[in-house]
C-alpha positions in Angstrom: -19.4 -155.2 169.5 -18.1 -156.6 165.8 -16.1 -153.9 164.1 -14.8 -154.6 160.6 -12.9 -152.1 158.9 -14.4 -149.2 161.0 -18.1 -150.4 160.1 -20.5 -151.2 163.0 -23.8 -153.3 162.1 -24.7 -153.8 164.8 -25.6 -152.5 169.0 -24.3 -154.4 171.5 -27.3 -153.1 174.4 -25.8 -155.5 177.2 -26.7 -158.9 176.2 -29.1 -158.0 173.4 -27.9 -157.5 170.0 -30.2 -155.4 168.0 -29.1 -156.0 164.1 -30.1 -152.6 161.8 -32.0 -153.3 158.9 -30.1 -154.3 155.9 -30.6 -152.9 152.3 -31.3 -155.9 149.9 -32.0 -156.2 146.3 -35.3 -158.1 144.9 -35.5 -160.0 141.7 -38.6 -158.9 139.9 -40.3 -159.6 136.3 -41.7 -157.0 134.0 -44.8 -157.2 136.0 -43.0 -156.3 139.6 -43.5 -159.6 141.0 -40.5 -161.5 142.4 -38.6 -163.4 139.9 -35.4 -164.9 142.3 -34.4 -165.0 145.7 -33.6 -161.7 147.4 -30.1 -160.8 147.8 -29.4 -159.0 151.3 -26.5 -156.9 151.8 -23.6 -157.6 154.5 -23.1 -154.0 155.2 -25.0 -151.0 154.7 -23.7 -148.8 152.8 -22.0 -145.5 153.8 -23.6 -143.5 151.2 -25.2 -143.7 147.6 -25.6 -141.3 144.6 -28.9 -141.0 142.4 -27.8 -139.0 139.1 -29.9 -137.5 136.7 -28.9 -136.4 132.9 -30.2 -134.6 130.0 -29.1 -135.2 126.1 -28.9 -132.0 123.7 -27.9 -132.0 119.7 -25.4 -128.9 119.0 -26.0 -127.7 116.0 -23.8 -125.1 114.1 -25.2 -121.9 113.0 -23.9 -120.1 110.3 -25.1 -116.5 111.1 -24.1 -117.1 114.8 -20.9 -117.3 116.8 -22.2 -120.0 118.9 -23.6 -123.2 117.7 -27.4 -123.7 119.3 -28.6 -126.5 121.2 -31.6 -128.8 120.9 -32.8 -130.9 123.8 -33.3 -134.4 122.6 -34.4 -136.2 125.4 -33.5 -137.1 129.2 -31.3 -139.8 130.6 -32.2 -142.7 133.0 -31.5 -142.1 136.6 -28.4 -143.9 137.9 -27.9 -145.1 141.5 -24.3 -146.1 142.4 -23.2 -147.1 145.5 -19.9 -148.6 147.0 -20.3 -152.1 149.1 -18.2 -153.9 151.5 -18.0 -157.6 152.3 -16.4 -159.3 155.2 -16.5 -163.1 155.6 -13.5 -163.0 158.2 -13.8 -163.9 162.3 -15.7 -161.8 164.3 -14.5 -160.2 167.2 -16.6 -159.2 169.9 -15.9 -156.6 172.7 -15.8 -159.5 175.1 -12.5 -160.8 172.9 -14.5 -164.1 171.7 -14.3 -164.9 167.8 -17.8 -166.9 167.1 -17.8 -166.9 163.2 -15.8 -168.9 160.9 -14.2 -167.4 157.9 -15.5 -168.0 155.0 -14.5 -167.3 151.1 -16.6 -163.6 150.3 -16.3 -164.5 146.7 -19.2 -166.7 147.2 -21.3 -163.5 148.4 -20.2 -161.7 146.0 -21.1 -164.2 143.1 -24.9 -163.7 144.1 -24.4 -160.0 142.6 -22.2 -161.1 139.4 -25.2 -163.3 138.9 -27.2 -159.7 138.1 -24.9 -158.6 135.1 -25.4 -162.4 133.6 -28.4 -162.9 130.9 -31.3 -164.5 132.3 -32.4 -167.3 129.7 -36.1 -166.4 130.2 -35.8 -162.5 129.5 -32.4 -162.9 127.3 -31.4 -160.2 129.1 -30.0 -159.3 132.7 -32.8 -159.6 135.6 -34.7 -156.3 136.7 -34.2 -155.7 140.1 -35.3 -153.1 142.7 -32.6 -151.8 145.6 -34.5 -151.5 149.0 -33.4 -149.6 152.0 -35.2 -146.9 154.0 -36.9 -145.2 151.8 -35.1 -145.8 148.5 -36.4 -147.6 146.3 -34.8 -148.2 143.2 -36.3 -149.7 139.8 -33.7 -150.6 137.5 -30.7 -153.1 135.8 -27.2 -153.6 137.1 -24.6 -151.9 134.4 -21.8 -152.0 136.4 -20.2 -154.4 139.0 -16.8 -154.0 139.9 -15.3 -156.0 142.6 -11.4 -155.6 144.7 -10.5 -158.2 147.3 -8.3 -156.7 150.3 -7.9 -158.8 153.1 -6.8 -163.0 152.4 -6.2 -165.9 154.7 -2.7 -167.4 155.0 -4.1 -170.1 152.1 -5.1 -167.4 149.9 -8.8 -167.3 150.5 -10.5 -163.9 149.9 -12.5 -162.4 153.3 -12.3 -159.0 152.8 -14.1 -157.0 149.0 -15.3 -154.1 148.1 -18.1 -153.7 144.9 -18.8 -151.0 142.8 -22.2 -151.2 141.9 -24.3 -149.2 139.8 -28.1 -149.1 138.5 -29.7 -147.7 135.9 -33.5 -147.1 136.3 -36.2 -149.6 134.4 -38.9 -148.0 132.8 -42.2 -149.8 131.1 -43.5 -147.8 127.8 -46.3 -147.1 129.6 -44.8 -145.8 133.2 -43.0 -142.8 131.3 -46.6 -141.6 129.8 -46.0 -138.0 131.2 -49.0 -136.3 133.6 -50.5 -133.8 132.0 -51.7 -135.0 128.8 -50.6 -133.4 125.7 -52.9 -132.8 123.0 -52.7 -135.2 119.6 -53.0 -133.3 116.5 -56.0 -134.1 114.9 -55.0 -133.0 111.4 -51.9 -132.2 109.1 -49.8 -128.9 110.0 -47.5 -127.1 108.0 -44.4 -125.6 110.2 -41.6 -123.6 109.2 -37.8 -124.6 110.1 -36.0 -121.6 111.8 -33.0 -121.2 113.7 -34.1 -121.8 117.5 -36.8 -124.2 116.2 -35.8 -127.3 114.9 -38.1 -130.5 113.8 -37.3 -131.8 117.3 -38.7 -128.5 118.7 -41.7 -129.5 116.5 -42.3 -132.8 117.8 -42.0 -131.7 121.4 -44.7 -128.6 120.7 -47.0 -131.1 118.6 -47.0 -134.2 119.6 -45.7 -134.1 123.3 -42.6 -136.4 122.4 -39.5 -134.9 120.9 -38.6 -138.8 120.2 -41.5 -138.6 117.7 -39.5 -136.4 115.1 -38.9 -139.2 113.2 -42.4 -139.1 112.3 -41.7 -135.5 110.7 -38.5 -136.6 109.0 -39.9 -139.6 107.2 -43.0 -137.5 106.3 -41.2 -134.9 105.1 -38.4 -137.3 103.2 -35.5 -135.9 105.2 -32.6 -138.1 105.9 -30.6 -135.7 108.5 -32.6 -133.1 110.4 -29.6 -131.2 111.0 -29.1 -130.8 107.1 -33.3 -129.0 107.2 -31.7 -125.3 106.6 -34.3 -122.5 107.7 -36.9 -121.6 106.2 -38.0 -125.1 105.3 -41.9 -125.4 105.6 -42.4 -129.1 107.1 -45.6 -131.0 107.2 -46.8 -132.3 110.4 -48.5 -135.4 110.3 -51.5 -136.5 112.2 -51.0 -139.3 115.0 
């Protein structure tokens, strides 16, 4: 059985070996469809983290000890993840060493290649992270690699990577599920305390992003200067 660094990939079931299945990341276009060659992982790895975020405005109040807070939108998911790469000999339980070392930069570059701007999109690729049943959407924002182990010439055959995603959305896959209902004509609203021209946009128009709509309708420059009592018109869509 191969063991590197306390990592077993695969079962050694007398003479069989039965390899696991291996997480691997696809290359994909706008559209979903592949856009490069798949890289596969060496190892699995041990564990992953999916992290979700919300964004609020504080706002200070001056007839209130504590400032209030406006939600202004959510975050995108994150998936990070910590990878490890071994390119040295493989030892088997049977004390036989059938695989070469190799330099694990050269793995490693298939990943760095995912940070890089693709000429075609002038941006990084998209890419989806496959294993089990995770899959991930999204664009690599953070690749940070440490080599450990070196042959006596200095070539690298041991790394680790950081890696972390953030999920890729199209305009039209965050359209929420329940529809919201458009206004059909112009409202008047009044500014108070606990409801700001955000709050407004979220109530009428099912997008608290959409308060720029209200600003520049209503010729204000900095919502958080709108003092309360302000009556605010609320465009139709």
């Amino acid at each position: 059985m191969p063991t590197v660094n306390g990592l077993d990939e695969f079962l050694d079931l007398g003479s069989h070996m039965t390899q696991v299945t291996k997480a691997k990341i696809k290359v994909i276009d706008r559209n979903g469809d592949k856009a490069g060659e798949d890289i596969e992982v060496l190892f699995n790895p041990s564990e992953y983290t999916l992290s979700e975020a919300s964004e609020y405005t504080v706002r200070r109040r001056s007839s209130a000890d504590a400032p209030s807070m406006m939600y202004t939108g959510g975050k995108a998911t994150t998936l990070s993840m910590e990878l490890f790469f071994y390119t040295g000999p493989m030892i088997y339980a049977s004390g036989k060493s059938e695989v070469a070392a190799t330099d694990v930069s050269k793995k490693i570059k298939e990943f760095e290649e995912l940070v890089y701007i693709n000429g075609e999109l002038h941006s990084p690729p998209i890419v989806k992270f496959i294993w089990g049943s995770l899959s991930f959407k999204g664009v690599v924002t953070e690749l940070q690699s440490t080599f450990m182990k070196f042959t006596e010439t200095g070539m690298p055959i041991q790394a680790k990577v950081k890696l972390s995603l953030t999920a890729y959305y199209e305009v039209s896959e965050k359209k929420r599920i329940s529809p919201f209902e458009s206004p059909d004509r112009t409202k008047c609203r009044m500014v108070r305390e606990d409801y700001s021209i955000w709050d407004m946009a979220q109530k009428e128009y099912g997008d608290v992003s959409k308060w720029k709509i209200i600003a520049s309708a209503n010729n204000i420059s900095n919502p958080l200067d709108v003092p309360p009592g302000t009556v605010v018109k609320i465009p139709a869509l």
